[in-house]
C-alpha positions as CSV (number, residue, x, y, z in Angstrom):
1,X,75.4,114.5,114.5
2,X,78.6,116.9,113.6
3,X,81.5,115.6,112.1
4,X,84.7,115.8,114.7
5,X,86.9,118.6,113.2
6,X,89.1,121.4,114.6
7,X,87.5,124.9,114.7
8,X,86.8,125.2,110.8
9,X,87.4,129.2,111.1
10,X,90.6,128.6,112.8
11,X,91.9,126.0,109.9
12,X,91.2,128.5,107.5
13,X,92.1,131.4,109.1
14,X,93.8,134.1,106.8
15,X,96.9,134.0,108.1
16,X,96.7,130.0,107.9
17,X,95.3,130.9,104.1
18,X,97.6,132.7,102.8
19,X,101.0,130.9,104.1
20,X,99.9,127.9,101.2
21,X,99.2,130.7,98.8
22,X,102.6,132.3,99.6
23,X,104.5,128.6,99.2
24,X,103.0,127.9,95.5
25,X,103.3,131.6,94.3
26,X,107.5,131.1,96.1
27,X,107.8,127.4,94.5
28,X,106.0,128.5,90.8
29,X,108.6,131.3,90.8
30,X,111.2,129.6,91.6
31,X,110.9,126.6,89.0
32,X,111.0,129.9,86.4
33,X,114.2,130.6,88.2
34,X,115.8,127.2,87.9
35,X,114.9,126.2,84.8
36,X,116.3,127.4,81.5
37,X,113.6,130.0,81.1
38,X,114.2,132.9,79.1
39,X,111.3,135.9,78.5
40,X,112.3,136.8,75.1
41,X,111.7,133.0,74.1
42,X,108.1,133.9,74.2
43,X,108.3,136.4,71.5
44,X,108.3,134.2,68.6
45,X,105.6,131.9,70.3
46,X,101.8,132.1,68.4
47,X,99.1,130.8,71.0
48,X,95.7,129.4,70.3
49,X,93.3,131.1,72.1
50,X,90.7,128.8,70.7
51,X,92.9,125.8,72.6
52,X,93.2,128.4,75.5
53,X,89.4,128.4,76.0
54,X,89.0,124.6,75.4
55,X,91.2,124.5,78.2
56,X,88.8,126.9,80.5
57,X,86.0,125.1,79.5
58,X,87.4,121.9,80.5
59,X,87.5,123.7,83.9
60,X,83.8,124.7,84.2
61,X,82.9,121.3,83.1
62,X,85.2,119.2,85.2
63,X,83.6,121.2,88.4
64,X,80.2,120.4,86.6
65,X,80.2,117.1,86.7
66,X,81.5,116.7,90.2
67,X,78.7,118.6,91.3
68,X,76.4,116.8,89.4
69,X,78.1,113.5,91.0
70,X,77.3,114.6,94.5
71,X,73.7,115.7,93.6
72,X,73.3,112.0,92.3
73,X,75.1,109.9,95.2
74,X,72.9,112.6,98.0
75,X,69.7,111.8,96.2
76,X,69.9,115.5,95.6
77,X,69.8,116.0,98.8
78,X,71.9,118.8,97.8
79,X,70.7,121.7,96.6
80,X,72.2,122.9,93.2
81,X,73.9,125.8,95.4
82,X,74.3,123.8,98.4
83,X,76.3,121.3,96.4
84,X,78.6,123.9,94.3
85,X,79.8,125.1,98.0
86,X,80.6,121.6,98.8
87,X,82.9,121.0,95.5
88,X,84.6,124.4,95.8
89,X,85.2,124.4,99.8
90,X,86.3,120.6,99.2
91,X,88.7,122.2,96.5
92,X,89.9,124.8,98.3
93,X,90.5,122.5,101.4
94,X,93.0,120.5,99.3
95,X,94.5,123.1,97.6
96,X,95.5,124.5,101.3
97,X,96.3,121.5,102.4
98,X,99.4,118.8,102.1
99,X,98.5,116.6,99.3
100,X,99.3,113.4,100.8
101,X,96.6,114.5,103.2
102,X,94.1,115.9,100.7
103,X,90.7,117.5,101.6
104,X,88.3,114.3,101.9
105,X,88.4,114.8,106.0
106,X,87.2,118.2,105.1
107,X,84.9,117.1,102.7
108,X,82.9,114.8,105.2
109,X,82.6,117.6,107.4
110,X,81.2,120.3,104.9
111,X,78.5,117.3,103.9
112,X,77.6,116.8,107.4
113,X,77.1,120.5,107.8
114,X,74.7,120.7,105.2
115,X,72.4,118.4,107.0
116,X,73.1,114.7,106.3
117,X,74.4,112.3,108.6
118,X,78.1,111.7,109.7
119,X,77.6,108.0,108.4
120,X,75.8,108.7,105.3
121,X,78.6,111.5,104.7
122,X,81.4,109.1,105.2
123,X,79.6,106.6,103.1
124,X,79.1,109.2,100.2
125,X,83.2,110.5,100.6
126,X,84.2,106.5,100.0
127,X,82.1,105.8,97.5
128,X,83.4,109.2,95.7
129,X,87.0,108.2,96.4
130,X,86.0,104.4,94.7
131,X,84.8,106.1,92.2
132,X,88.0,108.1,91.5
133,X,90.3,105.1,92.0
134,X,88.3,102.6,89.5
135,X,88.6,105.4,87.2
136,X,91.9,105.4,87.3
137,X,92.7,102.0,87.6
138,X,90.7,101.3,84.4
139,X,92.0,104.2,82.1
140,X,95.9,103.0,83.4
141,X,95.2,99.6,82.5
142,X,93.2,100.4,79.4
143,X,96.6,103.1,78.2
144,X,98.7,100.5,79.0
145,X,96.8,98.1,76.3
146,X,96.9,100.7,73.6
147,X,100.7,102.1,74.0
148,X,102.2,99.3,76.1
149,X,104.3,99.8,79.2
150,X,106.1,103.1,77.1
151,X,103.5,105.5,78.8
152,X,106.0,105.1,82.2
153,X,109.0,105.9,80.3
154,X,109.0,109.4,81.1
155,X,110.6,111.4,83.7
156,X,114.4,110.9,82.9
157,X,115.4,114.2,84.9
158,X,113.8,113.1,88.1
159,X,115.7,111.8,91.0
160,X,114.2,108.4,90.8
161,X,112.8,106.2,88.6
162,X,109.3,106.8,87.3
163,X,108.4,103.6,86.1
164,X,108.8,101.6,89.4
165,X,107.9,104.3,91.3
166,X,104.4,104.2,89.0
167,X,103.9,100.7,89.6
168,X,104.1,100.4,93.4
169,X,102.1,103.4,93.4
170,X,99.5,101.5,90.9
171,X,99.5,98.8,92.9
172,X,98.9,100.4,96.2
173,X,95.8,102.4,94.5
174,X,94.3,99.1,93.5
175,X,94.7,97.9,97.3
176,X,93.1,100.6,98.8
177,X,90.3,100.8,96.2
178,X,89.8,97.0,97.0
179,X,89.8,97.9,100.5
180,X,87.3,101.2,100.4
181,X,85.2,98.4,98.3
182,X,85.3,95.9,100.9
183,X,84.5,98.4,103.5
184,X,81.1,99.6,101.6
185,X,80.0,96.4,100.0
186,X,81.5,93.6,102.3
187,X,82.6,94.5,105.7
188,X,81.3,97.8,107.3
189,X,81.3,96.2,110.6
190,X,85.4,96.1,110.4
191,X,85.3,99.3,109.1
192,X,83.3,100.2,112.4
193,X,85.6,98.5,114.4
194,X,88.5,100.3,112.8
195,X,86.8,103.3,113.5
196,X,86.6,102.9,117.2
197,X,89.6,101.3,117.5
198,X,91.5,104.4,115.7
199,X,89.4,106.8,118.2
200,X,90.6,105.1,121.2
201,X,93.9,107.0,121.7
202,X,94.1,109.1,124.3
203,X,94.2,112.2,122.5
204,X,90.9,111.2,120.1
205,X,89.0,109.2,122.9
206,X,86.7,111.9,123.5
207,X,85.8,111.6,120.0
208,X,85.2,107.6,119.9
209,X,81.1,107.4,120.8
210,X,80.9,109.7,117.8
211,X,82.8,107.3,115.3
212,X,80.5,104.0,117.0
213,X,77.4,106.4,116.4
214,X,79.5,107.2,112.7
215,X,80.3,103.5,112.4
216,X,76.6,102.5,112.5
217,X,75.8,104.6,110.1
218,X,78.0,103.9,107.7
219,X,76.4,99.9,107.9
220,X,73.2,101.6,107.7
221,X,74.3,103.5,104.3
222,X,76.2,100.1,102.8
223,X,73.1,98.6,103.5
224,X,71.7,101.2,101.4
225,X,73.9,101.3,98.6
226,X,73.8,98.3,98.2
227,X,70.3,98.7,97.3
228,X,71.6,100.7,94.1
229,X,70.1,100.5,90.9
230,X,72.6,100.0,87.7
231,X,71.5,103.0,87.0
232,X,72.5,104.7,90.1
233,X,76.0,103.7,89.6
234,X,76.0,104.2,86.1
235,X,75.3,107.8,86.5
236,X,77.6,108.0,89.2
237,X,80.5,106.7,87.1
238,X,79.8,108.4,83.9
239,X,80.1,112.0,85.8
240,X,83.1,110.4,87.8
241,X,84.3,109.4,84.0
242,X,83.8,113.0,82.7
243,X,85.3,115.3,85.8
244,X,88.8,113.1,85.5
245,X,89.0,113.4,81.9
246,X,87.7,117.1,81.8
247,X,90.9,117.8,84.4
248,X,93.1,116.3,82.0
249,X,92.1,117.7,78.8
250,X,93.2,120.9,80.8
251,X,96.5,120.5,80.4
252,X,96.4,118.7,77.2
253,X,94.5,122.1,75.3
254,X,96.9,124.6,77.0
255,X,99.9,122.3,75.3
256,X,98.4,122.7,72.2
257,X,97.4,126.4,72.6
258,X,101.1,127.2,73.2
259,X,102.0,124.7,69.8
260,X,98.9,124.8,68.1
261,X,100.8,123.8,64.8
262,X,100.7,119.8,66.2
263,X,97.3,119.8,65.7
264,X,94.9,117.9,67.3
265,X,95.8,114.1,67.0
266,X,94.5,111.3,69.0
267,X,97.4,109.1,69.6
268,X,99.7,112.7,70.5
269,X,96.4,113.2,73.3
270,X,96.2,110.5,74.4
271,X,99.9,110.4,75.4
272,X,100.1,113.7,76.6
273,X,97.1,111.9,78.8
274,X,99.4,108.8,80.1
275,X,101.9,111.4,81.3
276,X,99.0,112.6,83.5
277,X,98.3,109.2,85.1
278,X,101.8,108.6,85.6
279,X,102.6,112.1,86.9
280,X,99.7,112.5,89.0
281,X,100.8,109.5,91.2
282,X,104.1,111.7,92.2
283,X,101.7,114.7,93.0
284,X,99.4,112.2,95.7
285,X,102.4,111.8,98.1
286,X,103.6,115.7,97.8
287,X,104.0,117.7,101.1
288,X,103.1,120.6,100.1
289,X,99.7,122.6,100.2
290,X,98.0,121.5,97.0
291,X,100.9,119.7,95.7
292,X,102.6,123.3,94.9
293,X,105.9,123.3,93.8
294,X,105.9,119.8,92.8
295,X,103.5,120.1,90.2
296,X,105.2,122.4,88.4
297,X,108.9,120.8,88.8
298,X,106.8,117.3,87.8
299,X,105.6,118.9,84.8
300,X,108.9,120.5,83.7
301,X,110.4,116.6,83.8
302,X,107.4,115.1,82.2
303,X,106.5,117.6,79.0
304,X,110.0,119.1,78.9
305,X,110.0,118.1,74.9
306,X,106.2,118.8,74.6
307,X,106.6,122.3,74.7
308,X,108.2,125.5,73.1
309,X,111.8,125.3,74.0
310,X,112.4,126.9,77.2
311,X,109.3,128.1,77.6
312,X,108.4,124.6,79.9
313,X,108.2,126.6,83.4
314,X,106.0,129.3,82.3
315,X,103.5,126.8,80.5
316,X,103.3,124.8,84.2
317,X,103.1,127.9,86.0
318,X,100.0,128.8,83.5
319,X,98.6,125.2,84.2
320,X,98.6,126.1,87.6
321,X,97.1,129.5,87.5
322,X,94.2,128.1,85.6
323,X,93.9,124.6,87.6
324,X,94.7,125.4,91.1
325,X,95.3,129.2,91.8
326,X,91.2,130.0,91.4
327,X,90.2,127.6,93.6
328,X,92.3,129.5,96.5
329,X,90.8,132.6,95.0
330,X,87.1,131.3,95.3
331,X,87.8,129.4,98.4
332,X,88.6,132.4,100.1
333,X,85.2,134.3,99.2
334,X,83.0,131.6,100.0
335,X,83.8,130.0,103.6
336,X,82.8,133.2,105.4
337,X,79.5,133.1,103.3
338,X,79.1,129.3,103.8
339,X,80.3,129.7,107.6
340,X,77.3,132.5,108.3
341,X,74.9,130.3,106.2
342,X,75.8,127.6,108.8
343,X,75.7,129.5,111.9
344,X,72.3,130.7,110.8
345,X,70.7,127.8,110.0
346,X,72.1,126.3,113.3
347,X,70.0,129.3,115.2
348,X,67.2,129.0,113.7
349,X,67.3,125.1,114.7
């Protein structure tokens, strides 16, 4: 059974494409327009390219590891191939894409399409997102241990402040990760019944026998995973573990590439990896396709004393380039491949 989703060549159309592309290209040079940023400040600046490839193999391994993840939670079901087109077309959905939306709708379907079913995808998209939120919730709380409540204290330029806004949006993570946890382990009948009761307006009815069909098996799948081993989840969490902290490393190697005179000291990283956490909470409820824009004005009010002296803008605008601008790039060359792979395996059905 197919996932219900609009027309997946119409989503991504290029014109639809290329309006997200146009917004972060407009809101990265504008934050270079707003900000103190002066060319000739770069001059004097001495970059680490070793940091600068720490940084790009961060990349390669944060994408790694979330393929690995899917092979293990699909049983390898996946192909090695099969899975890296899931992971980049899941990328490039939520880089084209509002950020408060994200691409895990997306991702369901592009599981589904590769030939398991709409329940077991759903099942494998929570269990993902669980993933994701533990980690989270356990690195905050662990941080917060180790440097005490200071790691919120940042921020001062934004137009609220950070540290509430970090703790309602900690707390709300820790609901909904309760919730998703509930809904695998505990109660996959109310899930179900969520399901179908969600699908029953008007303008998604046509869609509700799918999600009862869906809803059954996702209780099929809990049933299943809760069959588990340790080592199942073990894996699971270790590659979850590894992807999170490879995307953060990112940013923390391109800080040190641009002042590679601090030197690499654990207490200094691990800061520059609170900042992350908190930041990264702003970025979930941007607007914008891929959290463009934001991301860069959020880093500017978050590592404003972290880096060269107005050189700020440009280092967020080369975060970007190397953490979100590829993945538009790829994105863009692989859903007509993927789309023909699809249409041809469905003829030959």
């Amino acid at each position: 059974m197919q996932a219900p989703s609009p027309n997946i060549k119409s989503t991504f159309s290029l014109k639809r494409v290329l309006i997200p592309i146009a917004i972060g290209i407009g809101f990265s040079a504008y934050s270079l327009y707003v900000s103190d940023f002066d060319f000739t400040a770069l001059k004097g600046i001495t970059v680490s390219l070793q940091y600068i490839l720490l940084a790009l193999v961060c990349m390669v391994m944060r994408d790694l590891m979330y393929i690995i993840r899917l092979r293990i939670l699909t049983e390898k079901r996946l192909s090695w191939l099969d899975s890296w087109h899931v992971v980049m077309l899941w990328e490039f959905a939520s880089s084209v894409t509002p950020a408060v939306v994200g691409g895990s709708a997306f991702a369901i379907y592009f599981i589904n399409q590769e030939g398991l079913s709409l329940g077991k995808s759903t099942a494998i998209i929570f269990t993902t997102v669980m993933l994701d939120e533990i980690f989270y919730i356990v690195t905050v709380a662990l941080l917060l241990l180790l440097l005490g409540v200071n790691i919120v204290h940042f921020g001062d330029t934004l137009p609220f402040n950070p540290m509430v806004f970090f703790f309602i949006g900690y707390g709300v993570i820790i609901a909904m990760t309760t919730m998703i946890t509930l809904g695998i382990f505990v109660a996959p009948n109310g899930v179900k019944k969520l399901l179908v009761k969600l699908f029953s307006v008007s303008f998604l009815k046509k869609w509700q026998p799918k999600m009862e069909k869906a809803g059954d098996e996702l209780i099929a799948s809990s049933i299943e995973l809760k069959g588990k081993s340790f080592g199942y989840w073990a894996k699971a969490f270790i590659a979850t573990a590894l992807t999170w902290t490879a995307r953060y490393l990112t940013l923390n190697f391109l800080i040190l590439a641009l002042n590679p005179e601090l030197g690499f000291h654990i207490m200094q990283q691990l800061l520059f990896f609170a900042k992350q956490l908190v930041m990264w909470v702003i970025l979930l409820i941007s607007p914008t396709p891929g959290a463009s824009g934001i991301a860069e004005l959020a880093f500017s009010a978050f590592f404003r004393n972290d880096v060269p002296e107005q050189t700020h803008a440009a280092v967020a605008v080369l975060w970007r380039a190397i953490s979100y601008y590829p993945y538009l790039a790829v994105g863009l060359i692989i859903l007509p491949i993927w789309l023909r792979k699809m249409q041809k395996r469905k003829s030959n059905r």
